[in-house]
Every structure is written in structure tokens, then in C-alpha cells.
N, C-alpha and C positions, 0 to 999 in steps of 0.2 A: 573523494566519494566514500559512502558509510559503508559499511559490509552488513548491514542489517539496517532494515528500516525502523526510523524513526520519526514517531509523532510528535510535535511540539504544541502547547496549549499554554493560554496564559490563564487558568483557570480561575483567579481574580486580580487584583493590580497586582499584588507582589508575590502572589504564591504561582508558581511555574511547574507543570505539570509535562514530563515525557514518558511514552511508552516504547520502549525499544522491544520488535519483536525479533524474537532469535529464530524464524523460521519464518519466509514468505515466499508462498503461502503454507498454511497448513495443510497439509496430505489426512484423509481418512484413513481411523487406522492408527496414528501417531500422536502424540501430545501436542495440547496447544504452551506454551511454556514462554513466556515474556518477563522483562523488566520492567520496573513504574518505579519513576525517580520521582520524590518532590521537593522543589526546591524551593526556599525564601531569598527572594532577590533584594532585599532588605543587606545594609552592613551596619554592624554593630558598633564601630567607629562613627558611621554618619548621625545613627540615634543619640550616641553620646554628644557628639560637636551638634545635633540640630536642640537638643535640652539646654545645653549649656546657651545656646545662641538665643533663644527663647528665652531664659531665664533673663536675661541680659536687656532684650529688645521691651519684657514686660517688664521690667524695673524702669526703664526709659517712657515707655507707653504712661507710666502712672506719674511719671515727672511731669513728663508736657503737659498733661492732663490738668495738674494740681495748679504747674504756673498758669493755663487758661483760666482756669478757676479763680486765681487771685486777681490777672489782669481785670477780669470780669468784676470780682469785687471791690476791685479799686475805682473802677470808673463807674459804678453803683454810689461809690462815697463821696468820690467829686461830683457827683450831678446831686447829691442830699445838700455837701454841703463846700461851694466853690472856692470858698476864703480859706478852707483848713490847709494850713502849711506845711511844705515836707518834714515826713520822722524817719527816724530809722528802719521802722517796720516796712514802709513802705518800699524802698531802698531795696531791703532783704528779698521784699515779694516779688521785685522785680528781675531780681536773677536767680530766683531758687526755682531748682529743677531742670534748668535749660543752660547752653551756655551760650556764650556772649558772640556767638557768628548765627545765630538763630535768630531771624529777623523779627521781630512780634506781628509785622502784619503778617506773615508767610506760618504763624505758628499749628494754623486749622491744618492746611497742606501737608505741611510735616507729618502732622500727629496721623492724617488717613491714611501716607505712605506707609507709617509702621503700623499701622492697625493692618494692612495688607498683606505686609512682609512676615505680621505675625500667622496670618491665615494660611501662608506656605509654608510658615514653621511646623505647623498644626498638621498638613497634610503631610509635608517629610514624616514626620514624628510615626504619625500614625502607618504611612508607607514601611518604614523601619523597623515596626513594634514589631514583639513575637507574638506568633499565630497559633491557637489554639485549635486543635484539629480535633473534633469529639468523636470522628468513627469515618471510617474508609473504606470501601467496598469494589468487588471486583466481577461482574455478573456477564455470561456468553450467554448469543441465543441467535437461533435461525429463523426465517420467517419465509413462508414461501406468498409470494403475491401474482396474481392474475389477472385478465380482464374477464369481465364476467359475461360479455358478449360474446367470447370465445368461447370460454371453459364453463358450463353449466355447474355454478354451486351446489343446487339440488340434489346431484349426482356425488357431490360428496360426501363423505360420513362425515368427517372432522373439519368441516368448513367453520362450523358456527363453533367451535373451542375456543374458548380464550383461558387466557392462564395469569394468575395474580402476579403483577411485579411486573408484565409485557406491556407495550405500548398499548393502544387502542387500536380497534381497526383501521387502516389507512385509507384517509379524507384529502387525499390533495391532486390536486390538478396541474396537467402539465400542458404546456403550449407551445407548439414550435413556432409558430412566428413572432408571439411577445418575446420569447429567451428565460420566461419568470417561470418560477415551479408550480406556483400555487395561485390562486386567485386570490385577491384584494381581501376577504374578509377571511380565508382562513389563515391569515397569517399571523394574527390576535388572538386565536382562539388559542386554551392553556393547553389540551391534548391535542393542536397539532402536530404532527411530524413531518411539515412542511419545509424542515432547515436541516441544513447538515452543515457542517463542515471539517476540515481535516488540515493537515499542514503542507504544506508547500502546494497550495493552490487548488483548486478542483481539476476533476477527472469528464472527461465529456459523458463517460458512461453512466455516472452517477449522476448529472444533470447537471446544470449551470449554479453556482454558488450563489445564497444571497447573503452576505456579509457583512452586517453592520457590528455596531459597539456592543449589543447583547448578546451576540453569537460567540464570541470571543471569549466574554466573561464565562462561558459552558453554562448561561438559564436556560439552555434550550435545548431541543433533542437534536439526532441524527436523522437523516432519512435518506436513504434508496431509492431513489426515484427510476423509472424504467423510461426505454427513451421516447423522446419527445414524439406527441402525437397532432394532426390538425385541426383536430377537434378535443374540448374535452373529456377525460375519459375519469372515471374515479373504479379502484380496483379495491378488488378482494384480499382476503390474506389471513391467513392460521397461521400459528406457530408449529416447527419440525423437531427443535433441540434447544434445551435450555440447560446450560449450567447455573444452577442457582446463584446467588449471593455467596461470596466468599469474604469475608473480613480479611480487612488488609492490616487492621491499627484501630485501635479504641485508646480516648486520650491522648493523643499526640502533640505535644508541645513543640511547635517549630521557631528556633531562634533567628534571628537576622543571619543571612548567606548559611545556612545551615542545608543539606542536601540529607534527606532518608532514601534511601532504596529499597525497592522490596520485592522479590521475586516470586512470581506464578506459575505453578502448573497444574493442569488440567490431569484427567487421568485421560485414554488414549479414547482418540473418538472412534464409534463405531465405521465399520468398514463401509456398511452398507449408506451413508447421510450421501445424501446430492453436493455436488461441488455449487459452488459459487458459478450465478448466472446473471447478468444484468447487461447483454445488447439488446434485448426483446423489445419489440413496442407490446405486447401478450402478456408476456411470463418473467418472473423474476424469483431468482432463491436466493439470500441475500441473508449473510452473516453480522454480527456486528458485536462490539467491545465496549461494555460501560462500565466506567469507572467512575462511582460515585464518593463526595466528601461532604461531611459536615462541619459546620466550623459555628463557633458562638460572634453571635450580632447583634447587638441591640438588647443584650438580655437574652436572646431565643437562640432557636439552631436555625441554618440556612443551610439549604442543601445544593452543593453544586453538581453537575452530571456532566460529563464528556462521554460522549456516542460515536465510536469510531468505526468504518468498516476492517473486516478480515476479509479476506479467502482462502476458503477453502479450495482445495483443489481433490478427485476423486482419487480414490485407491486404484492401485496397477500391480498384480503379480508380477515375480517373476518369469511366468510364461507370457505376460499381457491379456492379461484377465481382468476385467470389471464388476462389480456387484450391479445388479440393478435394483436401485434403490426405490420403494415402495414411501409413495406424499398420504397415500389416501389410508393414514393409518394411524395409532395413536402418537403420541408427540415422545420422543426419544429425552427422559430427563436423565443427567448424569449426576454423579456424585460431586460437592463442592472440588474445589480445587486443593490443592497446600501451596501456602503465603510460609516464605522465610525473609527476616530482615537478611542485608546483606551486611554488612559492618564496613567500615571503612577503615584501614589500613593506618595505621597510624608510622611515622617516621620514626626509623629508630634512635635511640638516645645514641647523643658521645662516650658515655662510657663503656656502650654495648660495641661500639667502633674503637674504640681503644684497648676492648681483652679483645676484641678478633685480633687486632693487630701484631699483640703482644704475641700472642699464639703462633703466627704464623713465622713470626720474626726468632722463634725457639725452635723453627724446625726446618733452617735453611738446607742442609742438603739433603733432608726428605723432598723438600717440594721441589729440589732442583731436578732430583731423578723422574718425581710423578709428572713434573713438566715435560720429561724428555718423551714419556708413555704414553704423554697425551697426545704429542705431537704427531708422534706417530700413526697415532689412532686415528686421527684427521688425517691425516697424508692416505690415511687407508681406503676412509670413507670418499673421501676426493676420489682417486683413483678409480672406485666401485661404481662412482656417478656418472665419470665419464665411461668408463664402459657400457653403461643403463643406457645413453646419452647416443653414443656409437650405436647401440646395438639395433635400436629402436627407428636408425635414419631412413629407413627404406620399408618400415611396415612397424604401424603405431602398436603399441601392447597393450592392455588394461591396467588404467594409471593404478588401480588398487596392487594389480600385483608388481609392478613397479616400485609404491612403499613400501610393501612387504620385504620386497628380496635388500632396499635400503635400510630396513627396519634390522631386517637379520644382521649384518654387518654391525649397527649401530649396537644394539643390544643382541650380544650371543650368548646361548645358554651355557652357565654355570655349573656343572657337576661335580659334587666333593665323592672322594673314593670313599672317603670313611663312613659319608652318611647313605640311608637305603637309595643310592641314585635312581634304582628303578622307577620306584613309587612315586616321586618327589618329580619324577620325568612326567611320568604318565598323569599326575596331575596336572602339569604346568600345560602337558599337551590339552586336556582338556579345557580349562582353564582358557590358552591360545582361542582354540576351538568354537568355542562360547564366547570371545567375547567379538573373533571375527562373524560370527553367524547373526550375533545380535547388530554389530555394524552394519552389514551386507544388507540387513533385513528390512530396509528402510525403502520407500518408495521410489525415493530418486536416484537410490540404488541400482534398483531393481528395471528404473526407464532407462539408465545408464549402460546396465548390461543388455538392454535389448538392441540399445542404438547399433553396441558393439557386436552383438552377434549375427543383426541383419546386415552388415554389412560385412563380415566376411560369410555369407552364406546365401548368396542374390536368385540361387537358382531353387535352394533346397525349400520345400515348405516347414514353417517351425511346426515343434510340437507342443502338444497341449495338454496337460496334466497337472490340473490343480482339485479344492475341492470342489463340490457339489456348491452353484450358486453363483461360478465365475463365469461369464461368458467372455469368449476368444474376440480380441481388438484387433488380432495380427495374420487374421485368415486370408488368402487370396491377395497378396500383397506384389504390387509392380509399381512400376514406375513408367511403364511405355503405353502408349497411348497411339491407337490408330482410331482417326475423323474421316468419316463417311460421307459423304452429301450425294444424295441421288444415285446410291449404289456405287458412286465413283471417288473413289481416295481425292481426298483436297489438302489433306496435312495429318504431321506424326507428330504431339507432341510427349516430352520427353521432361521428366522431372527429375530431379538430383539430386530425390530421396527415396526409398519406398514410405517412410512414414515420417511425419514433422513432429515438433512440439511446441507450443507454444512460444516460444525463443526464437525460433527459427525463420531466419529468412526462406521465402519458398522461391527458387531459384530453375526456370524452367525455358527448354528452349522450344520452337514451333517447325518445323520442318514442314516449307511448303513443296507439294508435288511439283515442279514443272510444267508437266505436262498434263496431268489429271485434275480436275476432268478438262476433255475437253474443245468444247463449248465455253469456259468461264474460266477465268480467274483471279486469286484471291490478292486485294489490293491491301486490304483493313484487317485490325484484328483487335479486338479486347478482351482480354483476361481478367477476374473476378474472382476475389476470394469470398465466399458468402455462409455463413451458418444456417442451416433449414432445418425447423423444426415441424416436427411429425408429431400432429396430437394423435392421443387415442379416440377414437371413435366413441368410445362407451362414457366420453365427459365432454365430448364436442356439444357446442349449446347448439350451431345449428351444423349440417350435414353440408352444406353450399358451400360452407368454408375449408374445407376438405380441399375442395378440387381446385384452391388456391393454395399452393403453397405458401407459405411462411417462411421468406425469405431475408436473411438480412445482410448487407454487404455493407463487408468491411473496407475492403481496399482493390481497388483496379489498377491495371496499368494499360497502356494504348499503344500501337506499333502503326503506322500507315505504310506500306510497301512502296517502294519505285520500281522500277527497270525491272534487276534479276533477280531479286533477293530472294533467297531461296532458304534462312534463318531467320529467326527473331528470338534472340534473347531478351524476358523478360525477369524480373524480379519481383515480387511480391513481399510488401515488410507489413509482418503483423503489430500492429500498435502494443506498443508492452509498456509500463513505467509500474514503479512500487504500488502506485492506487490502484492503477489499471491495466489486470490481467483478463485477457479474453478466456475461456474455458475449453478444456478440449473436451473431445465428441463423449456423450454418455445418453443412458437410458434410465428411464423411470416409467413409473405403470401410467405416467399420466400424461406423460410427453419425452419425447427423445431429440437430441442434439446431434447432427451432421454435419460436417465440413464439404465444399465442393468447391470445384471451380468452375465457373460456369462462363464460356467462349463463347464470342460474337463473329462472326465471317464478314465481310462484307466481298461481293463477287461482283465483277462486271465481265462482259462478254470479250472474250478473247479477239480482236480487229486492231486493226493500225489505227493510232491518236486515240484511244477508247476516250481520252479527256480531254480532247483538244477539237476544237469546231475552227472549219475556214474562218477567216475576219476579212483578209483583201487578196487577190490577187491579179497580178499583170502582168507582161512580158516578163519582168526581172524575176518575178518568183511568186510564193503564195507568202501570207504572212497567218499565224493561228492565233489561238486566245485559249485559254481555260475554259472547260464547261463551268455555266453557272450551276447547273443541276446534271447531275451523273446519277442513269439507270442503271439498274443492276439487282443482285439478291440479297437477300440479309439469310444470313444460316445460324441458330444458334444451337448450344449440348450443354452439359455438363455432364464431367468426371468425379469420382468420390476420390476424397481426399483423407486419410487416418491421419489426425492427428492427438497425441497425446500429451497430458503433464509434461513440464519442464524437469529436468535433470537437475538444472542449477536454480540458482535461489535468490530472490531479486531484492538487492541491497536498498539503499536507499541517495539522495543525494541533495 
């Protein structure tokens, strides 16, 4: 499995295009910062041996050629004139250029075969050649998209922006019972962005994949599709952030099996941009990565594009602080990126391996003593691990400061008497300082120490002390849960978090009452993890739609009771892979995102058999049956759920 995810493309036959990103997702706040390999799947052996074999097969092509030719003008001479007697010329015509197991009536056959074989020579060859890359490019950009029967356009300032170098407005249609994205004629049109696709198969949240041979080759764009609706619907959509165009390489000459690398970074995104959103059938914010190439064809430039999605994911203080990020406002441009080649490492020579060698072979009982120093030094750090190891078995620590105190061991600080030790301290402690504060500072950091803090502190409320603009994610936080029905207790349920992440299994049990209420009791039970979104009123197109929530469920699980049972452990698994990351809870001036769970009861009345109906009886006894239909109540609630960004960082596979 990869520790980073990576995109694989065939960006045309032979040139192989990957993006390896060193962060998923990207945190607001933080740099976007990736690799982009391009590689010629071409070997420079095979172009050699496919010339040579060509050269060969068209020397042969023009023999057979020339003997038809003469066959032909021989029996052009016998039919002029029948009585001419054989000559030597004749003789010669008939074995030049062919040899003598080549049958003359089979010679048409032959000659097609290698006209064939040469046409595969033709396409090796050209598979093979080296690739002229005339410019390579590297462009970010958000785009926020909606349904315009929800969200009133009118009502925005920046609706109708568009910005040079962004796609078009979004023209396509999505369907849930055909499975297709788009409808039949917009799949031809040139500024569709009707197509996406990405590596290792599609994601359900980004819609069903349509993939044929053009999609592959990168002629085509990406697209975000939002989820599937039953009617269709065509949406809206402005741009939020754009990193311009960045040049990757101008002039690039790619040889057979030659690999260039090139490394991107971004400068650090604003705090305040919307994470990555796309379960909505509504609403969708929706990032994406295009790496553009040009290459020489036919005379001209050809432009290939690969359109990949990111996510984004929101900023989180260290106290659990959010910005709430403002859609209805001008669009956030950033400054380009910096592109450095990376160079590839060359093996070193034998004679650079022959003075190490010499070297070390001059200083045998130095190295024997620095041998004995080092062993030591190991034995040391051993010894410190297992102590870290013991110490930690009955109450986990914070892994950082667990490196740290390994750290100290490994590297201890050096102080010469001669030189001003003070100063040279008081630096390195700074120095120390700054570069743990700039580690620590990071997002997943910072959800990392909140994990650790709310758990050892279940009773205490945290506190809250950031600047001006964060509002608190971690207010009023529990985990216990008392269900009401009819003023009378029916269950407690109980969760095995105060707050999640998107990682996280949500792991929850139900405690049924007994004896409350009671009148009824509880047979059934279903659990619901659901996302609800909350428009603002001042962009709601109509006001009716309000008093329907906007609900969207991710995953359920289902419990049916017998007898006594008076527990129900359930589990709840958030859908995660590298494509498809769901987003945690956040706010905008124009919509906000909630977690919940949302419980279904099912109650029948407290009596003997409540499911079972007479079927026969007689002297020997009664016999029952299963009711077809069982009476009873349905109860449903939901609870808020906090859940935040992940800690950890989702590789790839």
C-alpha cells in the first residue's frame, strides 16, 4: 500500500503521466505541495532493434516487389511472342530478389504479409521515438456549484463571474436511474465537463465514470458531478480560488524510458476557503488539479489536459476553532506556485568505491574503537525504547513527546568549554523551539492534540482562546444520550467518542429501559449517520424548502430485539478511500454542514405473544404462527454529532 496517493494517466500512447500528492487532503491554511512524474514508456533498445528490422523487412519489400515485376514482364513477352527460347536473362529474372522456397504462385501473399509487418514496424518506431514536450503547465481552482431551485442566483453578487483559463459554466445532467452523467448530446459538445476520470476507478460521490479510449488519452476535461438526482437538474456555479498557471518546463525533450520529475508548491491557502463538499443532490464545492502539456504533431502544438480532483479539508485550531468561510464574495486568486526539477541520483562510480575503501582499510583501529562507541550507543537507545514502551502500558502519552524524549537520547547536545557555551545554547534552544512550534503548527497536529486532550478530560469543559473570526467546534460536548418517548424513558444511548473524525468508526451502544415505558416496548431499532444541511434564508429561492430539511444519509445499521435484550451494539463505518473523503461539519454565509444521527424506534405493546397469533388448538395443546402484520409505534430523534478533519493522512492503494 502507497503512503501517498497517487494518480496514474496515460496521457497519450507512450508518454505516462503521475501525480503523487504528499498530503491528502490538503488542510486550509497549509500548502498544496505534490510531485508530477513524466515518463516515456518507449526503450531505446527496442527503437534501435525496431530500425534495424525495418530497414531489413524494406530491403525484402522491394525484392519481392521487383521479382513480381519481372514475373509479370515475362509472361507480357511470352504472350507477344510464344516461340522465343529460353536465355539467360530470363533464368536470372526468375530468382532475383526472392529465394528458392518462395512459391511464385503464393508471391502476392507474401509481399501483403510484409507490407503489414512493416506497418507495425512503423508504429513500434513511432511508439519508441523521442517526445518533444513544448511547455507544461500546472493550474488549482475551486468552484462552488448549486441547484438554482434551492439557492436563488439573483441573490448573489458573484454568481455571474467567470474568469479566463476556468472551465464554462456547468451544462450536464445527471440521472439516477440511467447510471449516465450526462445526456446523449452533451457529450460531444467541446466545453463539456461532462467527463472525469481519475486512477484506480471511480468514486460513487463524484458520479458514475464514463470511460472510453478518449478519456484516457486526457482530450477531455474533469468533472464533479453532485449526486445523482430523478429528474434532471442542470446547476449553477462561480469560481472561489484559483491558482493561476504555473510552468512546469518549456522545451522538453523526452527520450525513450526517460522519467523527468518536477515538484509543486503552492504558497499556503487561505484559512478561511470552504473544505471540499460533494454528497449533496443541492450543493457542491469542489477543488480540482490540471496539469496541462503541449507536445508537437503533425507540424502544430497539441494540447493535452488531465483534470484531477483534490480535497480540501477546513482549518481547525488548536483550541477547535473554525473560520467561517464567506462564497458570496470576490474569488480568492493566489500567487503562482514554485516548480523545481528534481534530478535523479546517479550511481556512483568504482573508483569513488575503491578510495572509500582504501580509506577505511588505513584506519583499522580507529574504526574498531568508533565501532565499539557506536554499539554502545545502540544498546543505549534500545534500552530508552524499552523504557518509553514499559512506561506507556497502562496510560498512552503523546506520541510527539515520546520522539522527543527518543530524540534527546539519539542526538544530545554538545557543549565545548572553550567556546561561549551560553550563547551557542541559547541559540540551539531557540532554534529547538522554532522548529518544534512550526512542526506542531499544522492542522492535523492540532486535531491530534484535541483527540488527546478530550480524553483525558471527559468532565472538564475546554477552553477557548484563539483570534477574532474562530468559532468553538468543541462546546458542550458528551457522549450520553437519554431518548424520551411520551415523557417516559425508552433507551440511553451512549457513544465511544465525545467527537469523531472522519476516520473514524462511530462505535455506539443503545441501552434499552426494561421496564419504561410502560405500556410498550422497544422491538426495533435503526441508526443513521446523515449530513444536514442548513441554508441561509437570505439565498433560499423558495421559503417552503426550509421546512424540509436537507438531509443526506450516509450509512445505517439495523438491530431487531428478541426476548431480553436490553443492549444493542452498533457500528457505524464512514465510507473513506483516497478519492472519497466525506467532509466534516462546517459553516458558510450561505450554507452550513451538520452531522447527526438520526434513530428510528419501533414499539409494540407490552402483552404475552405480542407476535404470535393462535393457528390451532385441541386437547394436546395450542399450536401459533408469526403475525403477518404487527401493530405497534414508530418513534424517531436525532442527536448532533461533532465531527472533525482527520489526524491522519489517506495514502493511496
Amino acid at each position: 500500500m502507497r503512503t501517498h496517493r497517487v494518480d496514474s494517466y496515460l496521457l497519450t500512447e507512450n508518454i505516462k503521466l503521475e501525480i503523487v500528492h504528499e498530503s491528502n487532503p490538503y488542510f486550509a491554511g497549509e500548502n498544496i505541495s505534490l510531485v508530477i512524474r513524466i515518463k516515456h514508456l518507449g526503450s531505446h533498445q527496442e527503437l534501435i532493434s525496431s530500425r534495424n528490422s525495418l530497414k531489413e523487412l524494406h530491403e525484402e519489400i522491394e525484392a519481392q516487389e521487383a521479382y513480381i515485376r519481372s514475373q509479370n514482364n515475362d509472361d507480357s513477352n511470352r504472350r507477344e511472342d510464344t516461340r522465343q527460347p529460353w536465355s539467360m536473362k530470363s533464368l536470372l529474372n526468375a530468382v532475383k530478389g526472392i529465394s528458392e522456397e518462395v512459391i511464385p504462385e503464393n508471391a502476392y501473399m507474401y509481399l501483403e504479409r510484409q507490407k503489414v509487418q512493416r506497418e507495425q514496424l512503423v508504429k513500434q518506431i513511432k511508439y519508441h521515438k523521442p517526445v518533444e514536450l513544448m511547455s507544461g503547465y500546472v493550474q488549482i481552482s475551486g468552484m462552488f456549484q448549486f441547484d438554482p431551485e434551492l439557492v436563488n442566483k439573483e441573490k448573489l453578487d458573484k454568481a455571474s463571474v467567470k474568469v479566463v483559463g476556468l472551465d464554462t459554466p456547468l451544462n450536464h445532467v445527471t440521472r439516477k436511474t440511467s447510471g449516465t452523467v450526462v445526456g446523449g448530446n452533451d457529450m460531444n459538445q467541446s466545453n463539456s465537463l461532462a467527463k472525469y476520470f481519475h486512477s484506480d476507478g471511480s468514486s460513487q460521490a463524484l458520479g458514475p465514470s464514463t470511460a472510453n479510449e478518449d478519456e484516457f488519452k486526457g482530450d477531455n476535461n474533469a468533472v464533479f458531478t453532485l449526486a445523482a438526482h430523478d429528474e434532471p437538474v442542470e446547476y449553477e456555479q462561480f469560481p472561489i480560488l484559483l491558482i493561476p498557471q504555473t510552468l512546469l518546463f518549456s522545451e522538453l525533450n523526452l527520450e525513450p524510458g526517460e522519467t523527468r520529475v518536477f515538484r509543486f508548491k503552492s504558497t499556503k491557502l487561505p484559512r478561511m476557503i470552504p473544505p471540499s463538499y460533494y454528497v449533496s443532490q443541492n450543493i457542491s464545492i469542489n477543488y480540482s488539479l490540471e496539469v496541462g502539456m503541449g507536445k508537437l504533431s503533425h507540424g502544430g502544438i497539441k494540447q493535452d489536459t488531465i483534470k484531477v480532483p483534490i480535497n480540501v479539508a477546513p482549518f481547525v485550531s488548536k483550541s477547535g476553532g473554525q473560520y467561517s468561510p464567506v462564497l458570496n464574495e470576490k474569488m480568492v486568486i493566489m500567487e503562482p506556485g514554485v516548480v523545481n526539477e528534481v534530478k535523479q541520483r546517479r550511481p556512483s562510480t568504482g573508483r569513488a568505491m575503491l578510495n572509500s575503501t582504501h580509506l577505511h582499510t588505513g584506519k583499522s583501529s580507529a574504526g574498531t574503537l568508533a565501532k565499539l562507541d557506536r554499539n554502545q550507543e545502540v544498546e543505549k537507545l534500545i534500552q530508552n525504547f524499552i523504557k518509553l514502551v514499559k512506561s506507556n502500558r497502562d496510560e498512552l502519552g503523546d506520541l510527539e513527546e515520546l520522539v522527543d524524549s527518543q530524540m534527546e537520547i539519539q542526538f544530545p547536545e554538545e557543549l565545548s568549554d572553550d567556546s561561549p557555551s551560553t550563547t551557542n545554547y541559547d541559540e540551539k534552544k531557540k532554534d529547538e523551539s522554532r522548529y518544534k512550534m512550526n512542526r506542531t503548527s499544522t492542522v492535523s497536529n492540532n486535531v491530534s492534540d484535541l483527540i488527546g486532550l478530550t480524553a483525558s478530560c471527559t468532565n472538564r469543559k475546554l477552553e477557548f482562546s484563539e483570534e477574532e473570526g474562530l468559532v468553538p467546534q468543541l462546546n458542550n460536548l458528551q457522549n450520553i444520550y437519554q431518548i424520551n418517548w411520551n415523557s417516559k424513558s425508552i433507551s440511553r444511548i451512549l457513544c465511544s467518542r465525545r467527537f469523531y473524525t472522519i476516520t473514524d468508526d462511530i462505535d455506539l451502544v443503545i441501552e434499552l429501559d426494561p421496564v419504561s415505558p410502560p405500556t410498550h416496548k422497544v422491538t426495533a431499532a435503526t441508526v443513521t449517520l446523515e449530513s444536514c444541511e442548513l441554508i441561509n434564508p437570505k439565498y433560499v429561492t423558495d421559503l417552503e424548502t426550509l421546512k424540509r430539511p436537507q438531509v443526506n444519509r450516509i450509512y445505517d445499521a439495523h438491530a431487531i430485539c428478541f426476548d431480553d435484550c436490553d443492549r444493542i451494539p452498533l457500528k457505524l463505518i464512514i465510507p473513506k478511500t483516497p478519492m472519497y473523503q466525506l467532509t466534516s461539519q462546517f459553516k458558510t454565509d450561505i450554507f452550513q454542514v451538520k452531522w447527526m444521527l438520526g434513530i428510528k424506534f419501533v414499539l409494540v405493546p407490552r402483552m404475552a405473544n405480542v407476535s404470535l397469533e393462535q393457528f390451532y388448538e385441541d386437547k394436546k395443546g395450542v399450536l401459533y404462527h408469526a403475525k403477518e402484520i404487527l401493530e405497534g409505534e414508530e418513534f424517531s430523534c436525532r442527536i448532533p454529532l461533532t465531527v472533525l478533519p482527520s489526524a491522519s493522512k489517506f495514502g493511496g492503494w
